[in-house]
N, C-alpha and C positions, 0 to 999 in steps of 0.2 A: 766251209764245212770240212772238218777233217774226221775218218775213221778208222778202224782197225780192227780185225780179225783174233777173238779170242781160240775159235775154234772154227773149222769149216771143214767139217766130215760128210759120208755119203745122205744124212738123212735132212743135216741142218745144217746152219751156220750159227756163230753168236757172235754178233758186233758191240762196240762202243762205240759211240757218233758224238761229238760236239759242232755245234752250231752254235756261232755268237757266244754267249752266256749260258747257254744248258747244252746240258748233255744225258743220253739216252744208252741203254744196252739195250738191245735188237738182238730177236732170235727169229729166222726166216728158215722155212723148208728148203732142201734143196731139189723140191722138184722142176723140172723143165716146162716152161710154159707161162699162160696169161695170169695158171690163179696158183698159189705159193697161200702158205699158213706163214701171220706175222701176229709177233706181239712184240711190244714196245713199254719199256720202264724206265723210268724218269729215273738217274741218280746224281750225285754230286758235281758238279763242277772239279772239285780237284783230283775228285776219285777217278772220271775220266782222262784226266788231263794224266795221272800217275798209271792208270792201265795202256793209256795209247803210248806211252812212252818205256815202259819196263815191262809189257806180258805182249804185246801184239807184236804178230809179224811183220815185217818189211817189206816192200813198202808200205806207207801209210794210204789211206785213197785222199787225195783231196781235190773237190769241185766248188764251185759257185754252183749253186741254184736257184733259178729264174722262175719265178709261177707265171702262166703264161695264160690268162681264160681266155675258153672258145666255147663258144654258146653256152650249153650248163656244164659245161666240164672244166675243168681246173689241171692244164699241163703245168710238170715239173721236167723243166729241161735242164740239166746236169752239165755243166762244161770242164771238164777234167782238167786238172793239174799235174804238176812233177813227171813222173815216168810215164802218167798215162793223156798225157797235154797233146791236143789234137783230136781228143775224140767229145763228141757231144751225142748226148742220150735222151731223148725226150718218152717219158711215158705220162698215163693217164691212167686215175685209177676208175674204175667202172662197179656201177652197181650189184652188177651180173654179169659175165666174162660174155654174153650176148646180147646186151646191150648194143645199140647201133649207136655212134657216134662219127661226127663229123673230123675226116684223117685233114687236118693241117694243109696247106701246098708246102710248107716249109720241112715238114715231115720228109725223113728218108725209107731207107728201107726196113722192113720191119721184123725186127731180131730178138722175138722173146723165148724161141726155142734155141736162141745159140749160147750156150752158157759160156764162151769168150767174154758176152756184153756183161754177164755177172758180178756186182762189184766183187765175191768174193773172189772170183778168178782173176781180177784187174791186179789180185794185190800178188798173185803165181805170176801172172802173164802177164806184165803190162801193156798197153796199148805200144807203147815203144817196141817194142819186141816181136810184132807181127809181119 
């Protein structure tokens, strides 16, 4: 999975994501915490491919991502490449940010208010650089 950062101002973000053979522009809030405003549109293959490479900043983010199920839930565990290699991020997404769910043993510590873990911040700060 590689992405890139069109914009990442105080209120939002907008990404380009390719995975495999499709790819996606993503526009995420940038509020701090469990619950964030996301919406997701499917575009081109090459038109990603010519945005990640000529309009986003540097670095690029790129992860493997691992779906991981545990009971009825569905983890996405992220394992970072290039500048920010060494960091792994597992979330879950939840029906209702109060939802109970069973936390992993493999699980660390849990860092949804620290905007470091942010992919947009990974592509300012990289996990190298800490």
């Amino acid at each position: 999975m590689r992405q890139g950062y069109l914009s990442g101002g105080r209120k939002g973000s907008i990404r380009v994501r390719i995975a495999g053979d499709r790819a996606w522009l993503n526009i995420k809030s940038a509020t701090l915490g469990v619950r964030r405003l996301e919406f997701e549109y499917a575009i081109p293959l090459q038109d990603a491919a010519e945005m990640l490479e000529r309009l986003c900043d540097g670095p690029l983010v790129e992860k493997v991502r691992h779906e991981v199920p545990l009971g009825d839930h569905l983890w996405e565990v992220d394992e970072f490449q290039g500048e920010n290699a060494g960091l792994i991020v597992a979330e879950v997404e939840l029906a209702d940010e109060d939802e109970t769910f069973t936390m992993p043993s493999w699980a660390g510590e849990e860092v949804s208010n620290d905007p470091r873990y942010y992919n947009v911040s990974l592509v300012k700060s990289p996990y190298s650089t800490w």
